[in-house]
C-alpha positions as CSV (number, residue, x, y, z in Angstrom):
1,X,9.9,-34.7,32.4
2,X,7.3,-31.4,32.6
3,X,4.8,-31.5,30.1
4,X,6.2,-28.9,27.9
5,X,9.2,-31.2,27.5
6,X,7.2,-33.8,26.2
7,X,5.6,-32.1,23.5
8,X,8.8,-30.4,22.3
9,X,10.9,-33.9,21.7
10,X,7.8,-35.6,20.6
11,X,6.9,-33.2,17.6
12,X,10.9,-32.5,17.2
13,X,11.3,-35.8,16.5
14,X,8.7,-37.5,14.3
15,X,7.1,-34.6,12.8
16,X,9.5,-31.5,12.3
17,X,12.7,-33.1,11.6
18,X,11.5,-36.0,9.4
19,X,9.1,-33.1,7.7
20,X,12.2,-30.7,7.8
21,X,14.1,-33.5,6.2
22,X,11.9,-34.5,3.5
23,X,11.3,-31.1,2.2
24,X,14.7,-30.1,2.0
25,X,15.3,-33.0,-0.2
26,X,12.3,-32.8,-2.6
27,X,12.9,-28.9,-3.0
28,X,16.6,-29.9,-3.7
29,X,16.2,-32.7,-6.0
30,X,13.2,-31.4,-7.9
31,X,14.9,-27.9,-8.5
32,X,18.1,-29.1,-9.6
33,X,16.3,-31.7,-12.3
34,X,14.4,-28.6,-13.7
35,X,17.1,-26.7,-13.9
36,X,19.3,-28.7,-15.3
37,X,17.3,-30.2,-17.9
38,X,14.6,-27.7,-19.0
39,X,16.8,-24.3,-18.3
40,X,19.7,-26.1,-20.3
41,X,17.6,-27.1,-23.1
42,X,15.2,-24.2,-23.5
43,X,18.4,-22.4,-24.1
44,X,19.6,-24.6,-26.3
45,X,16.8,-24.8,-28.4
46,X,15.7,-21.4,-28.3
47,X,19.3,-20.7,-29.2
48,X,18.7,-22.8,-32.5
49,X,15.5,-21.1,-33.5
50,X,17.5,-17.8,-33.4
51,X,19.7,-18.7,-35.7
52,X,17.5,-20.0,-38.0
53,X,15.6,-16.8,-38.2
54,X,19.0,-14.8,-38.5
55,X,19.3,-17.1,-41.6
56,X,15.5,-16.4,-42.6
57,X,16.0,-12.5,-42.8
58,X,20.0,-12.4,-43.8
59,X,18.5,-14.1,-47.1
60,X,15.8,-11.8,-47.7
61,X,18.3,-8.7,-46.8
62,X,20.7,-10.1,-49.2
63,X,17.9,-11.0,-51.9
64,X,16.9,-7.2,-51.4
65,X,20.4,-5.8,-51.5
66,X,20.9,-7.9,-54.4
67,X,17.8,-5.9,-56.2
68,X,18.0,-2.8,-55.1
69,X,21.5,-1.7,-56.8
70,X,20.6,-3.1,-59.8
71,X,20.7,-0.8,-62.8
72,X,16.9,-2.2,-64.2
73,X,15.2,-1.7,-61.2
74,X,16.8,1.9,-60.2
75,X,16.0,2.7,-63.6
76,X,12.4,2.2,-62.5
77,X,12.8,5.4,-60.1
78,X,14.3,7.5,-62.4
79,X,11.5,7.0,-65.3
80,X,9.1,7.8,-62.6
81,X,10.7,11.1,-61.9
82,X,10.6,11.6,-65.2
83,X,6.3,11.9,-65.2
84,X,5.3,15.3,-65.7
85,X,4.1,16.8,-62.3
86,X,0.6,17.3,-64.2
87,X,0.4,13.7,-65.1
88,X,-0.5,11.3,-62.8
89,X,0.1,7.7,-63.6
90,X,2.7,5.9,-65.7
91,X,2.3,5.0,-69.4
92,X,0.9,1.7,-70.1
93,X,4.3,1.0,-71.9
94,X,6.4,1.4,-69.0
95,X,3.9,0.1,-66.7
96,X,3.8,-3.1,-68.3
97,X,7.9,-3.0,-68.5
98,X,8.0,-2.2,-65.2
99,X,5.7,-5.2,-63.9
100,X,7.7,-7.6,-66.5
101,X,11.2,-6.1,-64.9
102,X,9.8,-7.0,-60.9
103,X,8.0,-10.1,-62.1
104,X,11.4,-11.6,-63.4
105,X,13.6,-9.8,-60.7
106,X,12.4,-9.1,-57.0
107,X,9.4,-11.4,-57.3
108,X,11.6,-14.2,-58.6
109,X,12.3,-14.7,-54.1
110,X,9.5,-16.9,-53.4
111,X,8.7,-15.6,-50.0
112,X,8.0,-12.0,-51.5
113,X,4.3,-11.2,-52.2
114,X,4.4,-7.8,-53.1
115,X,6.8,-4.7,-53.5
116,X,6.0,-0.8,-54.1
117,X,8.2,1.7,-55.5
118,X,7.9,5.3,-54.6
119,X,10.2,8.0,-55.8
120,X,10.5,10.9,-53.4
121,X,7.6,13.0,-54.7
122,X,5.6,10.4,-53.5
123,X,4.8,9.0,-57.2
124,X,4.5,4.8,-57.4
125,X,4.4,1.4,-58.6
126,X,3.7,-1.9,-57.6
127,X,3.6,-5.4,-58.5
128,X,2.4,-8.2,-56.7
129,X,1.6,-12.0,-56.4
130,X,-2.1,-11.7,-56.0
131,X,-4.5,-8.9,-56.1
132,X,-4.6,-5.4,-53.7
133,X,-3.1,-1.8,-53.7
134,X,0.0,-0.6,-52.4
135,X,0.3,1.2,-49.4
136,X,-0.3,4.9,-50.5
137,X,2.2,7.6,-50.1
138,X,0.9,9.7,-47.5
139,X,0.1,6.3,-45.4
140,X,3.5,5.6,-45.6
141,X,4.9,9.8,-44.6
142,X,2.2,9.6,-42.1
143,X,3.3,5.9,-40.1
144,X,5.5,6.5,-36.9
145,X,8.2,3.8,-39.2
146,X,8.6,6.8,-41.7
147,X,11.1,8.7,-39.3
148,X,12.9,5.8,-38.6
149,X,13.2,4.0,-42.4
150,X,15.2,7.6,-42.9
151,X,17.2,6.9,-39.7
152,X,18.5,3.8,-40.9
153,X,19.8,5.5,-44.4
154,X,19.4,3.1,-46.6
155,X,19.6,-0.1,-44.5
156,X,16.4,-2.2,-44.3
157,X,13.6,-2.2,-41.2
158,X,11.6,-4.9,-40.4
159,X,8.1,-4.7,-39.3
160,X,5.5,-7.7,-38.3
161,X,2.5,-8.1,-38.5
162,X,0.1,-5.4,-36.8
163,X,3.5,-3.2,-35.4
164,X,2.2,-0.9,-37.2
165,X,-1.6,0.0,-37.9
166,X,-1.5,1.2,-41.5
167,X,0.5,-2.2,-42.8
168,X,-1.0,-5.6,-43.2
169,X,-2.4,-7.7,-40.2
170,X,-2.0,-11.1,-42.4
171,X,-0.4,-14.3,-40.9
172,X,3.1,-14.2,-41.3
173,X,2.9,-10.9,-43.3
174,X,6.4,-9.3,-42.7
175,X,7.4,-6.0,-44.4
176,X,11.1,-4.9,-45.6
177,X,11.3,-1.2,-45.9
178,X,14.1,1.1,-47.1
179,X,15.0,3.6,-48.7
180,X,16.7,3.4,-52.1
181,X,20.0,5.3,-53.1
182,X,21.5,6.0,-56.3
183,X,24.6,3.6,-57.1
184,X,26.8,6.0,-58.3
185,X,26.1,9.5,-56.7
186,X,24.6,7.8,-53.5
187,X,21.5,10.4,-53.6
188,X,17.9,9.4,-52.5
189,X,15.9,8.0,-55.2
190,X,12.7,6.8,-53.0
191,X,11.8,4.0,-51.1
192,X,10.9,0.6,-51.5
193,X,8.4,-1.4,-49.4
194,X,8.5,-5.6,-49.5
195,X,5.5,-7.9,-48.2
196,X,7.2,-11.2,-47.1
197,X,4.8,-14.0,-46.9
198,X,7.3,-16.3,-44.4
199,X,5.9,-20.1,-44.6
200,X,9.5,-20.3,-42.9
201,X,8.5,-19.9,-39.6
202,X,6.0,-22.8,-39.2
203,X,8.6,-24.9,-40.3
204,X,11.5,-23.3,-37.8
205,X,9.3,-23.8,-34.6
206,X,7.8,-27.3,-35.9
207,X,11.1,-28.8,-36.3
208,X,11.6,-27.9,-32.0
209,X,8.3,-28.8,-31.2
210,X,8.1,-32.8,-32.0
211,X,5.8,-35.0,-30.0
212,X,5.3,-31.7,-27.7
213,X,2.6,-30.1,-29.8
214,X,0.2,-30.2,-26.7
215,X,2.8,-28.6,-24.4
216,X,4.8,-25.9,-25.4
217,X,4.2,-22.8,-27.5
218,X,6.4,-20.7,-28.9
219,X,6.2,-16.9,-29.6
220,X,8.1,-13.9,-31.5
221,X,7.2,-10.6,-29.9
222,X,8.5,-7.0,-30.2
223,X,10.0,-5.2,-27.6
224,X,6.3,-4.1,-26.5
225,X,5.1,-7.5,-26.0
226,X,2.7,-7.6,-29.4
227,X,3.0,-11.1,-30.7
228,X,4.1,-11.5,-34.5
229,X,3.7,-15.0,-34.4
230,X,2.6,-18.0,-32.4
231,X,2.9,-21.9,-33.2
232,X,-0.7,-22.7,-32.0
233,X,-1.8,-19.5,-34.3
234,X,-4.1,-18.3,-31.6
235,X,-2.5,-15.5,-29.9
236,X,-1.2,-13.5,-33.1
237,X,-1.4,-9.9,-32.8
238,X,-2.5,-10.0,-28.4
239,X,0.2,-8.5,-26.5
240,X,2.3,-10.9,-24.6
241,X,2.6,-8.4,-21.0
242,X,-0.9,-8.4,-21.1
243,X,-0.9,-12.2,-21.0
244,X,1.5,-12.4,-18.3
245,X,1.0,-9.1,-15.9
246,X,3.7,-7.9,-14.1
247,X,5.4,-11.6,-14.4
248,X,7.3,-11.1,-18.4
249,X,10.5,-7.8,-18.3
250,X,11.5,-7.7,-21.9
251,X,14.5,-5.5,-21.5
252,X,15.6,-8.3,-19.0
253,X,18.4,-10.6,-19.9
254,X,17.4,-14.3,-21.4
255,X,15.9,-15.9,-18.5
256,X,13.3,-19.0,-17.4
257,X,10.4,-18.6,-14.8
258,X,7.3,-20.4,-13.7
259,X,4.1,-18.5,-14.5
260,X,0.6,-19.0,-14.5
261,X,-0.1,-18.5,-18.6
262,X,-3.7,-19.0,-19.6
263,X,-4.6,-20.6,-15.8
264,X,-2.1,-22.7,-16.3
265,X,1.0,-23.3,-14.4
266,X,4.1,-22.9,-17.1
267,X,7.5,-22.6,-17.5
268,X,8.1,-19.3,-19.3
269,X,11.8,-18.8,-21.1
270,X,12.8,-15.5,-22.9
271,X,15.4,-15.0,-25.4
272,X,16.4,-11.9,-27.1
273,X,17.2,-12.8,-31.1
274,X,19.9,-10.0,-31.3
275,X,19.9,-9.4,-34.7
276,X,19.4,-5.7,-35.1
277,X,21.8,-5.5,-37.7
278,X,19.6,-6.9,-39.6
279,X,16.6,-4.4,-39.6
280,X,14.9,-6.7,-37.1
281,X,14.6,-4.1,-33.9
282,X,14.7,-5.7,-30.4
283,X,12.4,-8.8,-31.3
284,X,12.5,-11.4,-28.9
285,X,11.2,-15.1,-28.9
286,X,9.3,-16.6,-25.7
287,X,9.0,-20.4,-24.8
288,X,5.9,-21.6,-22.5
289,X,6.1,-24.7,-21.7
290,X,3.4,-26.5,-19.5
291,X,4.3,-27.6,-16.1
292,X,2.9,-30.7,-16.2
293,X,5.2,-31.9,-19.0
294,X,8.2,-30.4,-17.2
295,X,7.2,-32.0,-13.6
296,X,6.0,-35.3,-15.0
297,X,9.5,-36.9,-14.6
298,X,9.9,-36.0,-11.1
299,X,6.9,-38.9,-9.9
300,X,9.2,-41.1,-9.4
301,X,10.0,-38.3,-6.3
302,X,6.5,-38.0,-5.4
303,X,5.7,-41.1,-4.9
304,X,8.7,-41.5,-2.6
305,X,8.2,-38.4,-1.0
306,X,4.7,-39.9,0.0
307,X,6.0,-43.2,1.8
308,X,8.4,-41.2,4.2
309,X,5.0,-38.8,4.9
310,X,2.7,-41.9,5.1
311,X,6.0,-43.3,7.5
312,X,5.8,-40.0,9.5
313,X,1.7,-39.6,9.9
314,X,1.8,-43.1,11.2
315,X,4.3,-42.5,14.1
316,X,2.2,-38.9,14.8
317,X,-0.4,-41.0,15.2
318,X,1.0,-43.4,17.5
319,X,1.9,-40.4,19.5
320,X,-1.0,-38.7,19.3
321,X,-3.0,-42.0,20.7
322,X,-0.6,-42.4,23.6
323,X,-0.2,-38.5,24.7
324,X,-1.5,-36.1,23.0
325,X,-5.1,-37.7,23.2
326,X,-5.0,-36.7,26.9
327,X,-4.0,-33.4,26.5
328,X,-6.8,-32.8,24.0
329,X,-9.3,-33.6,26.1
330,X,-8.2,-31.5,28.7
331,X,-8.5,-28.9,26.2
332,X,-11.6,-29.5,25.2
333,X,-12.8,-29.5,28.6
334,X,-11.4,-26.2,29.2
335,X,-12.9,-25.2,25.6
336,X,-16.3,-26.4,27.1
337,X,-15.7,-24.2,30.5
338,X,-14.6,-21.0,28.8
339,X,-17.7,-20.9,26.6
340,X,-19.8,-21.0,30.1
341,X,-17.5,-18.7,31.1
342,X,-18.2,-16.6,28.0
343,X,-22.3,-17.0,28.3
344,X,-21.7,-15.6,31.6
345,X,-21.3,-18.5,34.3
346,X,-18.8,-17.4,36.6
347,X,-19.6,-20.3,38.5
348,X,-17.4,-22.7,36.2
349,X,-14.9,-24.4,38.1
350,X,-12.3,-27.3,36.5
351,X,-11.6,-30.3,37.7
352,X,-8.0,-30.6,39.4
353,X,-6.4,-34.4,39.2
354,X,-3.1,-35.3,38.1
355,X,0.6,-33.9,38.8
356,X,1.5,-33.0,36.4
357,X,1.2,-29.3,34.5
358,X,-2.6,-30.6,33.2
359,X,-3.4,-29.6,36.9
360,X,-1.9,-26.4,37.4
361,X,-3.9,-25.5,34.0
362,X,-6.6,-26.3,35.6
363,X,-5.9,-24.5,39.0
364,X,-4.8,-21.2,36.8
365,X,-8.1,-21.0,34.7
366,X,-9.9,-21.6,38.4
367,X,-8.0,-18.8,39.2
368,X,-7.8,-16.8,36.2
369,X,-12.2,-17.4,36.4
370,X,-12.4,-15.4,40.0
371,X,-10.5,-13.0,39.1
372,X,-12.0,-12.2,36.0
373,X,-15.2,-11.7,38.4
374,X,-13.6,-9.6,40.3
375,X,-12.4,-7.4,37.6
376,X,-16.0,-7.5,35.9
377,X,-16.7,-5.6,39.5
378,X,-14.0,-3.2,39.6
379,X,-14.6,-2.2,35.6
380,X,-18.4,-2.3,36.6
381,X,-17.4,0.5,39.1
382,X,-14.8,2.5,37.2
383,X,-17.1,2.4,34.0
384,X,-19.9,4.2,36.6
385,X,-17.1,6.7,37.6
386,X,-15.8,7.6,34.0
387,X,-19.5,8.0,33.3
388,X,-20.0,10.2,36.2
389,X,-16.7,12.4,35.4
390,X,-17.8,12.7,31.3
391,X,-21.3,14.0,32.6
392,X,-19.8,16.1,34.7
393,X,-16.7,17.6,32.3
394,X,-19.9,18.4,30.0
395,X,-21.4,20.5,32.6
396,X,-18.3,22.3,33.6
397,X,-17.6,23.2,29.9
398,X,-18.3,27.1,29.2
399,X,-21.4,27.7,30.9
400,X,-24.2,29.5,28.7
401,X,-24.5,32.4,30.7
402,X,-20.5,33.2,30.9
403,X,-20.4,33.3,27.2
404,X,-23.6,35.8,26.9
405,X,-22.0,37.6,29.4
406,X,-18.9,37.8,27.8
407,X,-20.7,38.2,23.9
408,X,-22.7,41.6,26.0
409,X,-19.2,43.0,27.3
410,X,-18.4,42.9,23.5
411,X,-21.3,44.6,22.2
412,X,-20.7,47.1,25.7
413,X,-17.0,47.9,23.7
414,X,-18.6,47.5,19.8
415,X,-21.2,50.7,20.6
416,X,-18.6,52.8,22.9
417,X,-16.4,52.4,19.4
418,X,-13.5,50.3,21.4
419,X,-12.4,48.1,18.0
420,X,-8.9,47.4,19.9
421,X,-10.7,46.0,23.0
422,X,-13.4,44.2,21.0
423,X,-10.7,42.8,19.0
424,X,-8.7,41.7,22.3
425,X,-12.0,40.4,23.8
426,X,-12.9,38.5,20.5
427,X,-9.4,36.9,20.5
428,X,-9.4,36.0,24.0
429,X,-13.0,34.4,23.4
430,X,-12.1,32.0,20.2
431,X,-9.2,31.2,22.3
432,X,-10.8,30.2,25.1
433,X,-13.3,28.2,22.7
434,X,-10.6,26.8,20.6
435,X,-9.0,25.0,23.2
436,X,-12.0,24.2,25.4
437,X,-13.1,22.3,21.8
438,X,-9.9,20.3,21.3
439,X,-11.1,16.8,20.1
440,X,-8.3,15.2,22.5
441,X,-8.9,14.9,26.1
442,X,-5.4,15.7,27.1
443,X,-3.8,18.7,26.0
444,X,0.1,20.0,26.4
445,X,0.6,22.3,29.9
446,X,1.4,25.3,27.6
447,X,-2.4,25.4,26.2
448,X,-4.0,24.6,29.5
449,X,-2.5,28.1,30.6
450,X,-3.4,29.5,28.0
451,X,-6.5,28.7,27.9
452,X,-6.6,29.9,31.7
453,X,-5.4,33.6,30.8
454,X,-7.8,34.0,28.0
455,X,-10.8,33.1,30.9
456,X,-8.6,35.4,33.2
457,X,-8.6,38.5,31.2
458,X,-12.2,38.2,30.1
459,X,-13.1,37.7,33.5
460,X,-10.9,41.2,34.7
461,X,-12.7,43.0,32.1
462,X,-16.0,42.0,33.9
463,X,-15.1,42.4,37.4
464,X,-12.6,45.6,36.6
465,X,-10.3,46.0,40.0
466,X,-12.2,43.7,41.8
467,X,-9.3,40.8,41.7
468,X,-5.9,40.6,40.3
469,X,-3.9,36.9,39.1
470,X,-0.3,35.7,38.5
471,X,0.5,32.9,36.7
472,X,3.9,31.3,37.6
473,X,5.0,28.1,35.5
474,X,9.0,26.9,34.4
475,X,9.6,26.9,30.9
476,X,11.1,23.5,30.5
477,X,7.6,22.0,31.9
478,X,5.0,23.4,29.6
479,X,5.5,20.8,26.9
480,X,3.9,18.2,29.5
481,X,0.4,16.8,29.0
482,X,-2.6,17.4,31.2
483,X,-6.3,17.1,30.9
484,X,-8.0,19.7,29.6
485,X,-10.2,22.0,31.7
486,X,-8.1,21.0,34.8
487,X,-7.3,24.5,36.0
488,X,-10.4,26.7,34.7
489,X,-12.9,25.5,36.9
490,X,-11.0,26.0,40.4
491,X,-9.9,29.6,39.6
492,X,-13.9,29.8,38.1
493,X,-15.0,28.4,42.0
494,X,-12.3,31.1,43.2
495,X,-14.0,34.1,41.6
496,X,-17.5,33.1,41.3
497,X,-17.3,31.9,45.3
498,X,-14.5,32.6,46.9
499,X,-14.7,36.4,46.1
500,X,-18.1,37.0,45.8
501,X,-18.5,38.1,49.3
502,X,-15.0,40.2,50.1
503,X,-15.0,44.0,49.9
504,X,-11.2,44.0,49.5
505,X,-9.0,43.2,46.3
506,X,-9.5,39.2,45.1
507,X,-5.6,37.7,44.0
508,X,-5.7,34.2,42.6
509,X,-1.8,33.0,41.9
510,X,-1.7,29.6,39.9
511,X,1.9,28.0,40.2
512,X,3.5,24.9,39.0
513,X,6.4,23.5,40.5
514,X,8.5,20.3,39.4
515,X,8.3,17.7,41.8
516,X,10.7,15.1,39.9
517,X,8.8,12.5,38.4
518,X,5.4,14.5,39.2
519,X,4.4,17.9,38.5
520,X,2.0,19.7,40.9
521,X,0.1,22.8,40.2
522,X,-1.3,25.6,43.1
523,X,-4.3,27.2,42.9
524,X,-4.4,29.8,46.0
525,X,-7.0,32.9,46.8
526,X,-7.3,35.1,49.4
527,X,-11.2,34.6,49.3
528,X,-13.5,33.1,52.2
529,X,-12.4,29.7,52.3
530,X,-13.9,27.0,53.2
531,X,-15.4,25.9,56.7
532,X,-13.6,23.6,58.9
533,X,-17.2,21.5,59.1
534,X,-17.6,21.2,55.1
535,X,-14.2,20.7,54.9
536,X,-14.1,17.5,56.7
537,X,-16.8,16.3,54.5
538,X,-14.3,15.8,52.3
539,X,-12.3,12.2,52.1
540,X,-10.4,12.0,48.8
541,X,-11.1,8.6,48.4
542,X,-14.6,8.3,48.0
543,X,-14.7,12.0,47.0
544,X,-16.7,10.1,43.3
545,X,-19.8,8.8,46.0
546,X,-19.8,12.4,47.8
547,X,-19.9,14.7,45.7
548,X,-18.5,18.4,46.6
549,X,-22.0,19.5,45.6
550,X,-23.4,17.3,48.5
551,X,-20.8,18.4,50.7
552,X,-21.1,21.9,50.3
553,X,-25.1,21.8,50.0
554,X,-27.2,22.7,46.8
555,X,-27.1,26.3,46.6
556,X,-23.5,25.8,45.8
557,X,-23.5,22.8,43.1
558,X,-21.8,25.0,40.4
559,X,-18.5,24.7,42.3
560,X,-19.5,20.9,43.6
561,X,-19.7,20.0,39.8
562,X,-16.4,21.6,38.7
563,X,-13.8,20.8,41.6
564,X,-15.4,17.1,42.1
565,X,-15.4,17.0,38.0
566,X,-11.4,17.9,38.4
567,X,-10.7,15.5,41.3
568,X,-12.5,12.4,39.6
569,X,-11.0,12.9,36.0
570,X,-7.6,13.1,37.3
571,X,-7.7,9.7,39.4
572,X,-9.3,8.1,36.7
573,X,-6.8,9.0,34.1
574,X,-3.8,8.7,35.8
575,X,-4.7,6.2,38.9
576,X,-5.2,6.1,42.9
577,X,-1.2,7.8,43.0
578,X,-2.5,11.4,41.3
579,X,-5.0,13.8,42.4
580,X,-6.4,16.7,43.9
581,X,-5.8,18.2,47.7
582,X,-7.6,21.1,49.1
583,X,-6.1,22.9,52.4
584,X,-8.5,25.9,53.7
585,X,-9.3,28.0,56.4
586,X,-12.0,29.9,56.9
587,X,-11.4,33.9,56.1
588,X,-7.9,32.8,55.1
589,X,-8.2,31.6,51.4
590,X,-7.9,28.0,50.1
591,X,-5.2,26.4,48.3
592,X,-5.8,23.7,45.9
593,X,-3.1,21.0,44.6
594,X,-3.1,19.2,42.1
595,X,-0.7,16.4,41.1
596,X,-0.5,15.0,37.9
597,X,2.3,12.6,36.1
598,X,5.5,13.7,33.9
599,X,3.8,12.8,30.6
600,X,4.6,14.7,27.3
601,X,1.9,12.2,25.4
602,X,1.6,11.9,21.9
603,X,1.2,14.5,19.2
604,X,1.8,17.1,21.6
């Protein structure tokens, strides 16, 4: 059995499938106990509390309703629309019969602290419990509620504590506001606003938090998250999403999560009370529980859970002293050798023993260690080529004098008043910049030649009828990919060489043919040529250690650099398979091929 086999069955079977196994079963068992019992009973309870405070508010609507139709107390609003617009306050008669008349009517309903009458001129009274003022008239226009105590017509709205900024902020402070209507005729006689002091509630969420009081929390929040109320009394008026980001969706459906609330891990429950018909808009109450009271009836689990691990880690280990122990140190011998290897000791060799794979390791990283000298070499080399070929495309860029050349034909056409040619020239020139400038080293076929003509036409108006060009490329091939500055500097050694000495008319024709999986592109010019003596100087292969500068001799290293700059950049970029090949004869012209790979690139 091979050594891969081995490992496989061994870890199989006493590590992954007893693991596998194990978790399965506590994930299983310990999800199904929570669920069961704590999302069942958080329901259940929270459920309970609901109805309770559906109770708690039905009997402060019904006390109100009660009230409100009441012949004494809408009496109230029609003696205060009876004040004078000039007068201000009430007589001390009626005030006193009015305070008597709430005293021993509204304010009968212990939970009630205070109530304020206002007719709809914005004239009031109030009675109350304790001391303080009622809410003024324009606080009360002014509140974002107003709009919506109108909405309702007549039925009540309940707000908590801090809902809104211009009511109270007290603990437990709830307020009932309505507007009033006349019994008979049903017309608007003003509005009443009720404080509710609500002792209620502590009582409601004690009687479901027994012997828990150090574990759960219970909260009533609006549908914006603020918190009206909370058990432990420390949260009131802090927003609730705030507490739990991104975790609590209050327009979700009554559901249970695990959370971490106040760095604690908790089981978080939601239940929507439902009792908008009762003034109470889209309150909801949220259950935190800690986890370590829900999970603390599952040890029992745990502790099993960590026999069958102690069980497994004990036969690992077995294992582990038998095999794996060998196989680790072979490791860590091979650690040892690759960090020789990395300091730079090529030298490093393994020891080979055994038969089984531990020996062909060792014969592979023997292996993999020569050849990694031997690429060292050959990346040595090519580095030192690339180098060579990046100096050299830097000197074959637009030379200085051809663009001051050029910039003097312009101001030649500028003074004889030419603006068409001086345009044409200028166009021709950014052109010819633009694309020599490209920031990406290869460039589509289409921009190569034009960045050929544009060098072309300048170079016709300088030398006027001295030579003549034809470019001659298929359609369906100029969306391939080439380096830049492949062409320009063979038709540049054309003119600036092969033409120089001729008294007849120069013709450079650059073609490009499809060769099936390559494409191959002619440069040919019926200058001098090139002698049969410095052409055999030439050996493609080792054309990066000669030079065409050093073949050709140093009066002519301008078209050394660009035609070796071609030939190197091409093998380099596209391997020992692509390249340039010259064919010339002396008096005859030269022809120049170059062959480069069916690639269309990326971003091209």
């Amino acid at each position: 059995m091979n050594l891969n086999k081995k490992v496989f069955i061994g870890f199989l079977m006493f590590i992954i499938i007893p693991l596998f196994v194990l978790g399965s079963a506590v994930y299983t068992v310990s999800q199904q106990l929570i669920e069961k019992k704590y999302g069942d009973l958080t329901e259940v309870t929270l459920q309970a509390i609901s109805r309770n405070i559906y109770y708690m508010f039905k009997e402060a609507n019904y006390f109100s309703d009660f009230w409100m139709v009441k012949e004494s107390i809408q009496g109230i609003y029609r003696t205060i629309d009876e004040v004078k617009p000039n007068e201000n306050t009430l007589s001390s008669y009626d005030l006193n019969t009015f305070d008597t008349l709430l005293r021993g009517s509204i304010l009968t309903y212990s939970p009630v602290q205070s109530v304020a009458i206002y007719n709809n001129t914005g004239k009031s009274f109030s009675a109350g419990r304790g001391g303080g003022s009622a809410l003024p008239w324009t606080a009360l226009t002014q509140s974002t509620a107003f709009q919506h105590i109108q909405e309702l017509n007549g039925s009540p709205l309940w707000i908590g504590p801090s809902e809104y900024k211009e009511f109270g902020t007290g603990r437990g402070e709830f307020y009932q506001a309505r507007l009033v209507k006349d019994f008979w005729t049903m017309d608007n006689l003003g509005f009443m606003l009720l404080k509710f002091k609500f002792n209620e509630l502590d009582q409601i969420f004690k009687s479901f938090n027994t012997n828990e009081e150090s574990s759960k929390r219970y909260l009533l929040v609006n549908k914006s998250g603020l918190i009206f109320y909370d058990n432990k009394q420390n949260l009131e008026g802090a927003n609730v999403l705030q507490l739990l980001p991104g975790k609590l969706d209050l327009q979700l459906n009554n559901n249970s999560f695990q959370a971490n609330f106040q760095n604690e891990k908790s089981l978080i429950s939601l239940y929507h009370l439902n009792i908008n018909q009762m003034g109470v808009q889209d309150w909801s109450v949220v259950s935190i529980t800690s986890w370590k009271y829900v999970a603390g009836e599952i040890e029992t689990i745990m502790k099993l859970v960590a026999g069958i691990t102690f069980v497994c880690l004990f036969f690992a280990l077995v294992y582990n002293l038998v095999f794996v122990r060998r196989i680790v140190q072979l490791i860590l011998r091979m650690l040892s050798s690759m960090k020789k290897v990395e300091r730079g000791d090529l030298t490093t060799r393994m020891e080979e023993s055994g038969k089984d794979e531990t020996s062909a390791l060792a014969r592979g990283f023997n292996s993999l260690v020569v050849r990694v000298e031997d690429l060292l070499e050959e990346v040595k080399r090519q580095q030192d080529r690339k180098n060579k070929a990046e100096l050299m495309l830097l000197q074959a860029q637009i030379k200085p004098h051809f663009l001051f050349n050029t910039l003097e034909s312009i101001n030649v056409l500028a003074i004889q008043n030419q603006g068409k040619k001086v345009s044409q020239m200028v166009y021709r020139l950014g052109n010819l910049l633009r694309i020599g400038m490209e920031n990406r080293e290869e460039i589509s076929l289409k921009q190569e030649l034009e960045h050929l003509k544009s060098y072309l036409e300048i170079q016709e108006f300088r030398f006027e009828d001295q030579f003549q060009y034809d470019i001659q490329a298929p359609p369906e091939l100029l969306d391939y990919c080439i380096l830049k500055l492949t062409l320009q500097p063979l038709v540049e050694n054309s003119l600036q060489h092969g033409f120089e000495p001729i008294d007849y008319m120069g013709m450079i024709a650059i073609k490009v043919v499809d060769e099936g999986e390559r494409i191959a592109l002619y440069v040919t010019d019926n200058g001098i040529g090139i002698s049969t003596e410095k052409l055999a100087k030439f050996h493609y292969k080792t054309e990066l250690e000669t030079p065409f500068h050093e073949i050709l001799g140093a009066n002519e290293e301008r078209r050394g650099l660009g035609v070796s700059n071609v030939a190197d950049r091409i093998r380099i970029q596209y391997g020992a398979h692509y390249g340039m090949f010259i064919c010339s004869q002396e008096g005859q012209g030269t022809t120049m091929k170059i062959v480069i790979p069916k690639n269309k690139g990326e971003g091209l």
